[in-house]
C-alpha atoms as one frame of an Amber mdcrd trajectory, in Angstrom:
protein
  -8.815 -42.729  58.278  -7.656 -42.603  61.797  -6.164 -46.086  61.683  -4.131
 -45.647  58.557  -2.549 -42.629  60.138  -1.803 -44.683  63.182  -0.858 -47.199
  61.305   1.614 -45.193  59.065   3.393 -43.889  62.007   4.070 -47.428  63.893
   5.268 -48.538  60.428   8.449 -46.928  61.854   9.463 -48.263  64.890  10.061
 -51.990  64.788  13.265 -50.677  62.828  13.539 -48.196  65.452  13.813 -49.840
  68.497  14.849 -53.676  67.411  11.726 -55.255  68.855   9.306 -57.747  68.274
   5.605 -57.059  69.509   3.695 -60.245  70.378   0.161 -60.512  69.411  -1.817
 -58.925  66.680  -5.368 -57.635  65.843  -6.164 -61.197  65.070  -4.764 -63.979
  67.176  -6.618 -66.853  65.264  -3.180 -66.310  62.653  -0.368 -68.094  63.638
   2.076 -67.509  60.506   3.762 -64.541  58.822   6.076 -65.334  55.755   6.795
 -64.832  52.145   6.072 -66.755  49.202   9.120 -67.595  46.771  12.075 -67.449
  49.373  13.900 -69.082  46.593  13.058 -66.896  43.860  16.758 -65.920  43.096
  18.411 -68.743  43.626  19.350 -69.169  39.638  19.630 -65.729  39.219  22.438
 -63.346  39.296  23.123 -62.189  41.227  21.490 -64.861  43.367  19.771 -65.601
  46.486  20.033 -68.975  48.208  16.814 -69.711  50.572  19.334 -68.557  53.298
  20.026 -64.905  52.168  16.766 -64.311  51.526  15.897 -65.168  55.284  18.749
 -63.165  56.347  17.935 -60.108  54.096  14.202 -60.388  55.758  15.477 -60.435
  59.143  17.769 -57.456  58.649  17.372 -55.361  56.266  13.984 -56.097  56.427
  13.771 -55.863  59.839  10.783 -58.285  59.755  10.146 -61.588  61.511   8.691
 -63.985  59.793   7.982 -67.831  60.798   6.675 -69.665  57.862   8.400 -68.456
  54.490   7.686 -70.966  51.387  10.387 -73.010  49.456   9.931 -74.730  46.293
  12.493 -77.652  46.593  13.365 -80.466  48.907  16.955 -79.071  48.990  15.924
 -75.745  49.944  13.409 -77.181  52.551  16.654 -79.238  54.333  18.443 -75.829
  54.249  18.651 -74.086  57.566  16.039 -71.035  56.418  13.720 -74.152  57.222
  14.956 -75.219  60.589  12.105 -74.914  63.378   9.046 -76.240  60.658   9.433
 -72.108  59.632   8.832 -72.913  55.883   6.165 -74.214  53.891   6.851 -76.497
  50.684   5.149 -75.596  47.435   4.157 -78.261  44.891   3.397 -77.652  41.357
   2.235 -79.210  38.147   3.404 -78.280  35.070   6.034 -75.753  35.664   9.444
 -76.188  33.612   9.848 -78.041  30.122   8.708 -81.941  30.044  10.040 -84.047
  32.350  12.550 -80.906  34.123  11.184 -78.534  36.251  13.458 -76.126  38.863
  10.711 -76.575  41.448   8.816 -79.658  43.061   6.495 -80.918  40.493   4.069
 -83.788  39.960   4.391 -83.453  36.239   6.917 -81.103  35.050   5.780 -79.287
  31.856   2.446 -81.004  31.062   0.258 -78.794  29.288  -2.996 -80.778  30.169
  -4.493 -83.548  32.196  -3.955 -86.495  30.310  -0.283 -85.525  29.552   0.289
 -84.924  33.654  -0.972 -87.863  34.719   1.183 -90.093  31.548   4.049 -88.271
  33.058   3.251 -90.317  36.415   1.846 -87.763  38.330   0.203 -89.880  40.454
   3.136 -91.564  41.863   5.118 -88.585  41.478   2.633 -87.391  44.382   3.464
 -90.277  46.333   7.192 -90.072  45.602   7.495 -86.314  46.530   6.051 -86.813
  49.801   8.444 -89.026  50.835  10.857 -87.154  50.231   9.288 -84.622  52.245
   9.146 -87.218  55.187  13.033 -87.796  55.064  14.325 -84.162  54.978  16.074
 -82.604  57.654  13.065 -79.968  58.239   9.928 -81.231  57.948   7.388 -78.218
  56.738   4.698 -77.079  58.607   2.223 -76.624  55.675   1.914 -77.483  51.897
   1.320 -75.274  49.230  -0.281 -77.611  46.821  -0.872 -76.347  43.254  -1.422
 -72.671  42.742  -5.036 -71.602  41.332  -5.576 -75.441  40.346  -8.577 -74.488
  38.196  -6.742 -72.295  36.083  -3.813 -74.836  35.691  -3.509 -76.383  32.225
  -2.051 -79.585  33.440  -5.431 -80.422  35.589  -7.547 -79.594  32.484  -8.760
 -81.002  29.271  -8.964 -78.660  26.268  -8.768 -75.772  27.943 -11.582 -76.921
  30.441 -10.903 -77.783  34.304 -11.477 -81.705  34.549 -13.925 -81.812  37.405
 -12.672 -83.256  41.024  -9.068 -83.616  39.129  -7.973 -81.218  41.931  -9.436
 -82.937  44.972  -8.283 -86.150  43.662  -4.715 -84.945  43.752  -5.496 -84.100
  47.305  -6.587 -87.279  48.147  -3.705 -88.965  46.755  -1.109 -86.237  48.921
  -3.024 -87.419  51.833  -2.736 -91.387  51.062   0.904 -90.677  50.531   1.266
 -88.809  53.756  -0.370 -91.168  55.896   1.695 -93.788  54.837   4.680 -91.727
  55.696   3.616 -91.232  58.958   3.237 -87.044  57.757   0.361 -85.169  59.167
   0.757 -81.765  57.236  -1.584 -78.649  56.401  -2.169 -78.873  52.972  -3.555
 -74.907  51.193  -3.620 -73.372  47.811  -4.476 -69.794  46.772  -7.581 -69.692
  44.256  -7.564 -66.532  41.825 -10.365 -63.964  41.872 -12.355 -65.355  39.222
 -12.101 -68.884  40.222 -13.500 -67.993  43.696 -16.900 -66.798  42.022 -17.085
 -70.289  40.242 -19.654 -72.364  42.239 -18.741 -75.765  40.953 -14.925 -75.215
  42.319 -16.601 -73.606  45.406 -18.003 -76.641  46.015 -15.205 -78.734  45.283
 -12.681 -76.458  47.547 -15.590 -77.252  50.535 -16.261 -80.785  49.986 -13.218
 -82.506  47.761 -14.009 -86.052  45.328 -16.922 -87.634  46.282 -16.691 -91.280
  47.353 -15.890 -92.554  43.799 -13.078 -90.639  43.417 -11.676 -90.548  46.953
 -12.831 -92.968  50.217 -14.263 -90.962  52.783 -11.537 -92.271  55.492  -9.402
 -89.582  52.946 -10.093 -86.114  53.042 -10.017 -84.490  49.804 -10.228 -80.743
  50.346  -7.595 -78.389  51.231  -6.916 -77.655  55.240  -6.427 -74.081  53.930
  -7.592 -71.527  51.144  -6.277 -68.237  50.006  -7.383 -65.965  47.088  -5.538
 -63.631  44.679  -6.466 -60.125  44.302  -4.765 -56.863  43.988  -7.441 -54.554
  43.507 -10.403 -55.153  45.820 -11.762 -53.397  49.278 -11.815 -54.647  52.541
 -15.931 -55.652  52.018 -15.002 -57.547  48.510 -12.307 -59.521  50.199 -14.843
 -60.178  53.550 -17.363 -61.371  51.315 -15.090 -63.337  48.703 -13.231 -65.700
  51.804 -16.999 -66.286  53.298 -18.016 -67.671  49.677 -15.516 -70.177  49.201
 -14.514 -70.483  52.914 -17.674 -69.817  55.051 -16.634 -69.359  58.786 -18.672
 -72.326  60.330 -18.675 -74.566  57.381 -18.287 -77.769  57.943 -14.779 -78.606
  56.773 -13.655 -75.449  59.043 -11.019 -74.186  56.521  -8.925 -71.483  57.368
  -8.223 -68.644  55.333  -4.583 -67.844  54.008  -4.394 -63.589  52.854  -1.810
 -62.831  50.405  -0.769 -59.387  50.653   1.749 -58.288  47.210   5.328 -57.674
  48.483   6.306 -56.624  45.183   5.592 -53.829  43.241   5.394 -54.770  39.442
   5.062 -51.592  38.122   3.313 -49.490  41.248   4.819 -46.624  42.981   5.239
 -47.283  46.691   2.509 -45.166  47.701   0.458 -47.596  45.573   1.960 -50.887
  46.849   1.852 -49.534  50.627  -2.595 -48.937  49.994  -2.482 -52.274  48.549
  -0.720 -53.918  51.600  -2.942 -51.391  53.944  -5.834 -53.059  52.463  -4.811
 -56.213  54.586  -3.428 -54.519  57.837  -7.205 -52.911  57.646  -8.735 -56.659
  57.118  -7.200 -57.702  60.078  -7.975 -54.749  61.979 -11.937 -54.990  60.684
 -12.653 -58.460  61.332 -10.601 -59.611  64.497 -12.397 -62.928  64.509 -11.827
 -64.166  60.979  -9.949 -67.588  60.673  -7.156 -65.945  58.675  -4.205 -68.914
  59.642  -1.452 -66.972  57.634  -0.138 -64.075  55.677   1.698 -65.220  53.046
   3.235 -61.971  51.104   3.577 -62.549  47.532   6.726 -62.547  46.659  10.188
 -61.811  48.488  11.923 -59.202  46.243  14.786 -58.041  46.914  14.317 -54.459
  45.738  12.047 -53.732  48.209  13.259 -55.555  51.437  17.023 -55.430  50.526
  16.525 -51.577  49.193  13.670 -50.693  51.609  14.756 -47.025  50.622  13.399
 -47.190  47.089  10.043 -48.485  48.614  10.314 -46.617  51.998   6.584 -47.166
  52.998   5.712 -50.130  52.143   8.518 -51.920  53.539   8.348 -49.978  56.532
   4.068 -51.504  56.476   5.186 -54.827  56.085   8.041 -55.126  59.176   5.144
 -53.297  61.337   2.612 -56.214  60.340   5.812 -58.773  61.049   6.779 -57.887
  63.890   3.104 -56.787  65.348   2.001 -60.530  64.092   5.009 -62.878  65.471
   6.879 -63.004  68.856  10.293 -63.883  68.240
Protein backbone atom coordinates (compact mmCIF):
# COMPACT_ATOMS: atom_id res chain seq x y z
CA UNK A 1 0.00 0.00 0.00
CA UNK A 2 2.76 2.30 0.91
CA UNK A 3 4.49 1.94 -2.44
CA UNK A 4 1.51 2.65 -4.61
CA UNK A 5 1.02 5.85 -2.72
CA UNK A 6 4.63 6.68 -3.31
CA UNK A 7 4.40 5.65 -6.41
CA UNK A 8 1.25 7.73 -7.36
CA UNK A 9 2.83 10.85 -6.21
CA UNK A 10 6.31 10.54 -8.29
CA UNK A 11 3.97 9.75 -11.22
CA UNK A 12 4.02 13.59 -11.30
CA UNK A 13 7.20 14.95 -11.54
CA UNK A 14 9.15 13.75 -14.55
CA UNK A 15 6.56 16.23 -16.28
CA UNK A 16 7.33 18.52 -13.58
CA UNK A 17 10.74 19.14 -13.61
CA UNK A 18 11.90 17.89 -17.36
CA UNK A 19 14.21 15.18 -16.08
CA UNK A 20 15.29 11.88 -16.70
CA UNK A 21 16.20 9.62 -13.58
CA UNK A 22 18.84 6.97 -14.37
CA UNK A 23 18.44 3.61 -12.94
CA UNK A 24 15.45 1.68 -11.85
CA UNK A 25 14.30 -0.97 -9.27
CA UNK A 26 15.70 -3.47 -11.65
CA UNK A 27 18.89 -2.78 -13.52
CA UNK A 28 19.04 -6.27 -15.29
CA UNK A 29 16.32 -4.18 -17.97
CA UNK A 30 17.92 -2.31 -20.42
CA UNK A 31 14.82 -1.21 -22.73
CA UNK A 32 11.65 0.86 -22.31
CA UNK A 33 9.39 1.27 -25.48
CA UNK A 34 6.07 0.74 -27.07
CA UNK A 35 4.75 -1.79 -29.25
CA UNK A 36 2.98 -0.56 -32.61
CA UNK A 37 4.84 2.88 -33.09
CA UNK A 38 3.31 2.62 -36.46
CA UNK A 39 -0.11 1.89 -35.59
CA UNK A 40 -1.55 5.06 -37.34
CA UNK A 41 0.33 5.37 -40.05
CA UNK A 42 -2.80 4.47 -42.57
CA UNK A 43 -5.08 6.06 -40.48
CA UNK A 44 -6.55 9.44 -40.37
CA UNK A 45 -5.65 11.22 -39.14
CA UNK A 46 -2.27 9.50 -39.18
CA UNK A 47 0.85 8.92 -37.40
CA UNK A 48 4.13 8.28 -39.20
CA UNK A 49 6.74 6.20 -36.88
CA UNK A 50 8.17 9.78 -36.36
CA UNK A 51 5.15 11.54 -34.66
CA UNK A 52 4.53 8.90 -32.65
CA UNK A 53 8.18 9.20 -31.17
CA UNK A 54 7.73 12.81 -30.94
CA UNK A 55 4.23 12.66 -29.27
CA UNK A 56 6.04 10.10 -26.64
CA UNK A 57 8.77 12.37 -25.97
CA UNK A 58 6.54 15.37 -25.39
CA UNK A 59 3.43 15.09 -24.69
CA UNK A 60 4.22 12.06 -23.21
CA UNK A 61 6.93 13.25 -21.48
CA UNK A 62 8.43 9.71 -21.52
CA UNK A 63 11.77 8.38 -22.74
CA UNK A 64 11.78 5.49 -24.32
CA UNK A 65 14.81 3.59 -26.20
CA UNK A 66 13.50 0.62 -27.99
CA UNK A 67 9.90 1.32 -29.54
CA UNK A 68 8.78 -1.52 -32.21
CA UNK A 69 8.12 -0.92 -36.01
CA UNK A 70 6.50 -3.22 -38.30
CA UNK A 71 8.18 -2.31 -41.69
CA UNK A 72 11.60 -1.98 -43.19
CA UNK A 73 10.62 1.60 -44.22
CA UNK A 74 9.64 2.58 -40.89
CA UNK A 75 12.78 0.85 -39.36
CA UNK A 76 15.16 3.25 -41.91
CA UNK A 77 13.06 6.19 -40.57
CA UNK A 78 14.82 8.36 -38.06
CA UNK A 79 12.37 7.14 -34.91
CA UNK A 80 14.94 4.17 -35.44
CA UNK A 81 18.23 5.95 -35.47
CA UNK A 82 20.58 4.79 -32.45
CA UNK A 83 19.29 0.69 -32.79
CA UNK A 84 16.12 2.46 -30.53
CA UNK A 85 13.51 0.22 -32.34
CA UNK A 86 12.78 -3.27 -32.57
CA UNK A 87 11.34 -4.90 -35.93
CA UNK A 88 8.28 -7.09 -35.69
CA UNK A 89 7.73 -10.02 -38.08
CA UNK A 90 4.52 -11.68 -38.71
CA UNK A 91 2.81 -14.51 -40.50
CA UNK A 92 -0.34 -14.28 -41.81
CA UNK A 93 -1.44 -10.79 -41.28
CA UNK A 94 -3.15 -8.95 -44.40
CA UNK A 95 -5.04 -10.73 -47.41
CA UNK A 96 -2.85 -13.41 -49.54
CA UNK A 97 0.13 -12.40 -50.81
CA UNK A 98 -0.34 -8.31 -49.28
CA UNK A 99 0.21 -7.59 -45.93
CA UNK A 100 0.86 -3.70 -44.43
CA UNK A 101 3.45 -5.19 -42.09
CA UNK A 102 6.65 -7.51 -42.49
CA UNK A 103 5.39 -10.91 -43.14
CA UNK A 104 6.73 -14.36 -44.00
CA UNK A 105 3.44 -15.32 -45.52
CA UNK A 106 0.96 -12.66 -45.81
CA UNK A 107 -2.61 -13.97 -45.23
CA UNK A 108 -2.07 -17.74 -44.87
CA UNK A 109 -4.60 -19.21 -42.82
CA UNK A 110 -2.53 -22.42 -41.98
CA UNK A 111 0.80 -24.12 -42.22
CA UNK A 112 0.84 -25.68 -45.40
CA UNK A 113 -0.60 -22.53 -47.13
CA UNK A 114 2.42 -20.28 -45.31
CA UNK A 115 5.03 -22.21 -46.20
CA UNK A 116 3.48 -22.61 -50.35
CA UNK A 117 3.51 -18.90 -50.06
CA UNK A 118 7.48 -19.22 -49.63
CA UNK A 119 7.75 -18.53 -46.22
CA UNK A 120 10.81 -20.02 -45.87
CA UNK A 121 12.70 -17.85 -48.14
CA UNK A 122 10.57 -15.05 -47.34
CA UNK A 123 12.50 -15.49 -43.85
CA UNK A 124 15.66 -15.36 -45.53
CA UNK A 125 14.66 -12.49 -47.83
CA UNK A 126 13.32 -10.24 -44.96
CA UNK A 127 16.41 -10.43 -43.11
CA UNK A 128 18.32 -9.07 -45.59
CA UNK A 129 16.60 -6.50 -45.91
CA UNK A 130 16.97 -5.92 -42.38
CA UNK A 131 20.86 -6.09 -42.88
CA UNK A 132 20.80 -3.21 -45.56
CA UNK A 133 18.61 -0.58 -43.78
CA UNK A 134 19.83 2.52 -42.55
CA UNK A 135 19.07 1.44 -38.73
CA UNK A 136 19.76 -1.79 -37.95
CA UNK A 137 17.27 -2.98 -34.89
CA UNK A 138 18.38 -3.99 -31.76
CA UNK A 139 15.89 -6.90 -31.27
CA UNK A 140 13.26 -8.92 -33.29
CA UNK A 141 9.87 -9.42 -32.52
CA UNK A 142 9.29 -12.65 -34.27
CA UNK A 143 5.68 -13.89 -34.55
CA UNK A 144 3.25 -12.91 -31.86
CA UNK A 145 1.76 -15.92 -29.64
CA UNK A 146 3.11 -18.42 -32.45
CA UNK A 147 1.03 -21.24 -30.98
CA UNK A 148 -2.08 -19.56 -31.37
CA UNK A 149 -1.20 -18.43 -35.00
CA UNK A 150 -3.24 -20.14 -37.73
CA UNK A 151 -0.56 -19.92 -40.30
CA UNK A 152 1.94 -22.25 -38.05
CA UNK A 153 -0.94 -24.77 -37.57
CA UNK A 154 -2.72 -27.57 -39.23
CA UNK A 155 -6.50 -27.81 -38.73
CA UNK A 156 -6.73 -25.76 -36.10
CA UNK A 157 -3.82 -27.64 -34.25
CA UNK A 158 -0.19 -26.04 -33.61
CA UNK A 159 2.24 -28.15 -35.94
CA UNK A 160 4.84 -29.14 -33.42
CA UNK A 161 8.55 -27.42 -33.62
CA UNK A 162 6.91 -25.33 -36.73
CA UNK A 163 7.82 -22.34 -34.48
CA UNK A 164 11.40 -23.17 -33.58
CA UNK A 165 12.02 -24.13 -37.05
CA UNK A 166 11.16 -20.65 -38.20
CA UNK A 167 13.69 -19.60 -35.66
CA UNK A 168 16.23 -21.59 -36.92
CA UNK A 169 15.80 -20.49 -40.34
CA UNK A 170 15.89 -16.36 -38.99
CA UNK A 171 19.10 -17.37 -37.50
CA UNK A 172 20.64 -19.17 -40.78
CA UNK A 173 19.54 -16.08 -42.58
CA UNK A 174 21.15 -13.77 -40.11
CA UNK A 175 24.35 -15.35 -39.93
CA UNK A 176 24.78 -15.21 -43.40
CA UNK A 177 24.12 -11.55 -43.29
CA UNK A 178 26.63 -10.99 -40.96
CA UNK A 179 23.33 -9.90 -38.30
CA UNK A 180 23.67 -10.90 -34.75
CA UNK A 181 20.14 -9.79 -33.39
CA UNK A 182 17.89 -10.63 -30.21
CA UNK A 183 15.22 -12.48 -31.48
CA UNK A 184 11.65 -12.52 -28.65
CA UNK A 185 8.00 -13.14 -28.96
CA UNK A 186 5.21 -12.65 -26.39
CA UNK A 187 3.30 -16.07 -25.61
CA UNK A 188 -0.47 -15.56 -24.42
CA UNK A 189 -1.65 -16.70 -21.00
CA UNK A 190 -2.93 -19.92 -21.96
CA UNK A 191 -0.15 -20.90 -24.16
CA UNK A 192 2.33 -20.37 -21.27
CA UNK A 193 0.53 -23.24 -19.20
CA UNK A 194 1.01 -25.59 -22.30
CA UNK A 195 4.01 -27.87 -21.45
CA UNK A 196 4.77 -29.10 -24.91
CA UNK A 197 5.31 -25.23 -26.12
CA UNK A 198 7.10 -24.75 -22.73
CA UNK A 199 9.39 -27.01 -23.81
CA UNK A 200 9.74 -25.92 -27.19
CA UNK A 201 10.17 -22.01 -26.07
CA UNK A 202 13.30 -23.64 -23.71
CA UNK A 203 14.86 -25.95 -26.05
CA UNK A 204 13.75 -25.04 -29.94
CA UNK A 205 13.76 -28.15 -33.01
CA UNK A 206 15.65 -30.88 -32.06
CA UNK A 207 18.55 -31.91 -34.30
CA UNK A 208 16.25 -33.13 -37.16
CA UNK A 209 14.66 -30.12 -37.58
CA UNK A 210 17.44 -27.63 -36.82
CA UNK A 211 21.57 -28.44 -36.49
CA UNK A 212 22.68 -27.77 -33.17
CA UNK A 213 25.45 -25.12 -34.51
CA UNK A 214 21.69 -23.13 -34.91
CA UNK A 215 19.89 -22.13 -32.03
CA UNK A 216 16.30 -22.55 -32.30
CA UNK A 217 14.68 -20.86 -29.31
CA UNK A 218 13.91 -17.35 -28.78
CA UNK A 219 16.77 -14.98 -26.96
CA UNK A 220 13.66 -13.49 -25.28
CA UNK A 221 10.02 -14.35 -23.99
CA UNK A 222 7.15 -12.24 -22.90
CA UNK A 223 3.56 -13.22 -21.90
CA UNK A 224 0.13 -11.57 -22.33
CA UNK A 225 -2.07 -10.92 -19.49
CA UNK A 226 -4.27 -8.21 -18.30
CA UNK A 227 -5.75 -9.55 -15.35
CA UNK A 228 -3.28 -11.39 -13.10
CA UNK A 229 -1.30 -10.44 -9.63
CA UNK A 230 2.10 -9.83 -9.10
CA UNK A 231 2.53 -13.84 -7.68
CA UNK A 232 0.61 -15.21 -11.03
CA UNK A 233 2.91 -13.25 -13.24
CA UNK A 234 6.24 -14.38 -10.84
CA UNK A 235 5.24 -17.79 -11.19
CA UNK A 236 4.00 -17.77 -14.97
CA UNK A 237 7.75 -16.14 -16.39
CA UNK A 238 9.59 -18.93 -14.02
CA UNK A 239 7.43 -21.71 -15.94
CA UNK A 240 8.25 -20.95 -19.33
CA UNK A 241 11.42 -18.89 -18.55
CA UNK A 242 13.05 -20.39 -15.38
CA UNK A 243 15.81 -17.96 -14.07
CA UNK A 244 18.89 -20.36 -14.35
CA UNK A 245 17.70 -22.45 -17.17
CA UNK A 246 19.91 -23.33 -19.41
CA UNK A 247 19.15 -21.27 -22.49
CA UNK A 248 19.19 -18.12 -19.95
CA UNK A 249 16.21 -16.33 -21.63
CA UNK A 250 15.25 -13.12 -20.57
CA UNK A 251 11.93 -12.04 -19.83
CA UNK A 252 10.12 -9.20 -21.90
CA UNK A 253 6.79 -7.60 -19.50
CA UNK A 254 4.15 -6.05 -21.48
CA UNK A 255 2.36 -3.59 -19.54
CA UNK A 256 -1.29 -2.32 -21.66
CA UNK A 257 -0.84 1.35 -22.73
CA UNK A 258 -4.23 1.39 -23.95
CA UNK A 259 -7.34 1.32 -22.39
CA UNK A 260 -9.94 -0.66 -24.54
CA UNK A 261 -12.78 -0.01 -22.67
CA UNK A 262 -11.23 0.64 -18.88
CA UNK A 263 -11.50 3.78 -16.99
CA UNK A 264 -8.10 5.20 -16.12
CA UNK A 265 -8.24 4.27 -12.65
CA UNK A 266 -8.49 0.74 -14.09
CA UNK A 267 -5.72 0.99 -16.72
CA UNK A 268 -3.34 2.89 -14.11
CA UNK A 269 -3.86 -0.72 -11.42
CA UNK A 270 -3.21 -2.63 -14.44
CA UNK A 271 0.10 -0.79 -15.32
CA UNK A 272 0.80 -0.62 -11.28
CA UNK A 273 0.71 -4.27 -11.43
CA UNK A 274 4.15 -4.04 -13.34
CA UNK A 275 5.80 -0.96 -11.56
CA UNK A 276 5.02 -3.41 -8.36
CA UNK A 277 6.78 -6.51 -10.34
CA UNK A 278 9.70 -4.62 -10.70
CA UNK A 279 9.69 -3.25 -7.38
CA UNK A 280 9.04 -7.08 -5.83
CA UNK A 281 11.56 -8.95 -7.60
CA UNK A 282 14.67 -6.61 -8.24
CA UNK A 283 16.66 -9.54 -9.55
CA UNK A 284 14.38 -10.93 -12.23
CA UNK A 285 15.89 -11.01 -15.85
CA UNK A 286 13.12 -8.74 -17.13
CA UNK A 287 15.35 -7.28 -20.49
CA UNK A 288 12.41 -4.92 -21.55
CA UNK A 289 9.08 -3.29 -21.08
CA UNK A 290 7.40 -3.26 -24.05
CA UNK A 291 3.88 -1.29 -23.46
CA UNK A 292 1.21 -2.59 -25.57
CA UNK A 293 0.26 -0.33 -27.73
CA UNK A 294 1.11 3.50 -28.42
CA UNK A 295 -2.33 5.24 -28.52
CA UNK A 296 -2.63 8.34 -29.05
CA UNK A 297 -5.56 9.10 -26.76
CA UNK A 298 -3.75 8.48 -23.91
CA UNK A 299 -0.16 9.86 -24.52
CA UNK A 300 -1.26 12.66 -26.97
CA UNK A 301 -4.47 13.46 -24.53
CA UNK A 302 -2.75 12.41 -21.26
CA UNK A 303 -5.69 14.55 -19.71
CA UNK A 304 -8.42 12.06 -20.55
CA UNK A 305 -6.19 9.31 -18.90
CA UNK A 306 -4.45 11.61 -16.31
CA UNK A 307 -3.04 8.68 -14.14
CA UNK A 308 -2.03 6.34 -16.09
CA UNK A 309 -0.09 8.37 -18.37
CA UNK A 310 1.32 10.19 -15.64
CA UNK A 311 2.44 6.00 -14.29
CA UNK A 312 3.88 5.30 -17.44
CA UNK A 313 6.39 8.64 -17.97
CA UNK A 314 7.38 7.88 -14.12
CA UNK A 315 8.36 4.15 -15.15
CA UNK A 316 10.14 5.90 -18.48
CA UNK A 317 11.93 8.13 -17.21
CA UNK A 318 12.79 6.15 -13.72
CA UNK A 319 13.92 3.14 -16.25
CA UNK A 320 16.14 5.07 -19.04
CA UNK A 321 18.88 7.79 -18.77
CA UNK A 322 18.60 9.97 -21.60
Amino acid sequence: MRLKWVVALSASLPFLCGTAFAGGPNLNIKYYGYDWLDFYQNDQPSYSAVDALNIISTTGFSTTNLNVVHTVKNLNSSACSGGKCAVSISAGSGVPGESPVLDICPGAVNSIQCQSMGSWSNIWSIAFNIGTSSNLPSAIYFIDEPFGNPALQSSQTYVQYQYASYVCTLRQAMKAYGLSIPIYTVLSYGQSKEVAYIKEIQNGAPISACPATDKSSPDWVGIDNYNWSVADMWASYNRVAPIGNISGQKWVLVPPSTPYGMTDQQLHDQIQLYWDFINIHKNSPVIYIMNWRFDVAVTLNRNNYPKSAGLLSFMANTIVSE
